[in-house]
C-alpha positions in Angstrom: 7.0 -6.1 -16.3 6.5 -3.5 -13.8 3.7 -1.6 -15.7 0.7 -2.3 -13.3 3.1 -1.5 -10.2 3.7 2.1 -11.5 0.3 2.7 -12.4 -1.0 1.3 -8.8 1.9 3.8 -7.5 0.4 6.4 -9.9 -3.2 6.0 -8.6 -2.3 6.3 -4.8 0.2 9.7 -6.4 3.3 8.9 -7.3 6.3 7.8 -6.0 8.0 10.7 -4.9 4.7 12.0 -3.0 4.3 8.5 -0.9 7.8 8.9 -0.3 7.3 12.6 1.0 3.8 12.0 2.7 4.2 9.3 4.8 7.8 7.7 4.0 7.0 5.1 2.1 10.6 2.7 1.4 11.4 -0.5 0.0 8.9 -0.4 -3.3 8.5 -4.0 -4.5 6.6 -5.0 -7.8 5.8 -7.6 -10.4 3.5 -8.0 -12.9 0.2 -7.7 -10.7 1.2 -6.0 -7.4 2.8 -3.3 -5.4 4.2 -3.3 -1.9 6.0 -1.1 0.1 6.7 0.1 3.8 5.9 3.3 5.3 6.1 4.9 8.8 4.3 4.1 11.7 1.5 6.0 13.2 -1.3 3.8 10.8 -4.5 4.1 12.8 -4.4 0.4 11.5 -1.2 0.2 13.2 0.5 -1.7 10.1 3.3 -0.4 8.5 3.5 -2.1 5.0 0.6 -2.6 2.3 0.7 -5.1 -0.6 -1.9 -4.2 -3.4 -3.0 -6.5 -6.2 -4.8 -5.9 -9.6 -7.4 -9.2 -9.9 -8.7 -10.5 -12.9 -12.2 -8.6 -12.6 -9.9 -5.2 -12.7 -10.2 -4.4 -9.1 -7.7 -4.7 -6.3 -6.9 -6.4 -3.0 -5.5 -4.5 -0.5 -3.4 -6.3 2.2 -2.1 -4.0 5.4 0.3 -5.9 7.6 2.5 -4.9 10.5 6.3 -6.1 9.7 8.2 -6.3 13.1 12.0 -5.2 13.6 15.3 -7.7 13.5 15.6 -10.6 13.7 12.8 -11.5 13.5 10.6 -9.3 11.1 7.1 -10.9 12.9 3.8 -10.1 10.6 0.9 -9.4 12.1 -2.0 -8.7 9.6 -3.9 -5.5 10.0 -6.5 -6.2 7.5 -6.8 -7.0 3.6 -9.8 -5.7 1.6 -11.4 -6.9 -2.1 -13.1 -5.2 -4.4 -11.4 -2.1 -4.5 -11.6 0.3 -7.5 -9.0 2.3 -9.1 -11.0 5.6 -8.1 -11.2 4.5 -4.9 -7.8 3.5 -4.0 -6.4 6.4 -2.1 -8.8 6.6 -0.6 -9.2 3.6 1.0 -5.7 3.8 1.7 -6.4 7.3 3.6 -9.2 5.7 5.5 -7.5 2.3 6.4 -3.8 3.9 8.0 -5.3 7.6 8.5 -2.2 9.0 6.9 -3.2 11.6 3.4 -1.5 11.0 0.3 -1.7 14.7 -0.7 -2.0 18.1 0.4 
């Protein structure tokens, strides 16, 4: 069931707009979460975010750094609780510096 991964894609604004804002690739959900890649240039410096709905109906956001072939090293670049669905983007704006909209 990929209903909370569309509506966490939803809240940050859409597919196609991560896609065109800051080349978000390699969407992967489940029943609670959302991950995907996007470029570099984070003023986090991570290039992939996993965020998860919790059971008191707030998220955890996880920013990471994924390294190239072979051997895809992860370096962690920061995971915050507590988040709110109004507050989503922007966290997400303020963590990696990139804007999801115009």
């Amino acid at each position: 069931d990929l209903t909370v991964a569309n509506t966490i894609a939803e809240q940050l604004g859409g597919y196609g707009p991560l896609r065109a804002m800051i080349g978000a690739k390699d969407f992967l959900g489940d029943a609670t979460s959302i991950s995907f890649r996007f470029g570099k240039g984070a003023t986090n410096g991570a290039n992939y975010v996993k965020i998860t709905l919790v059971q008191n109906d707030t998220y955890t956001v996880r920013f990471a750094q994924i390294g190239r072939a072979p051997k895809f090293d992860v370096t962690e670049r920061g995971t915050t609780s507590m988040i709110y669905a109004d507050s989503l983007r922007e966290h997400f704006e303020r963590a990696t510096g990139f804007y999801l909209s115009l």
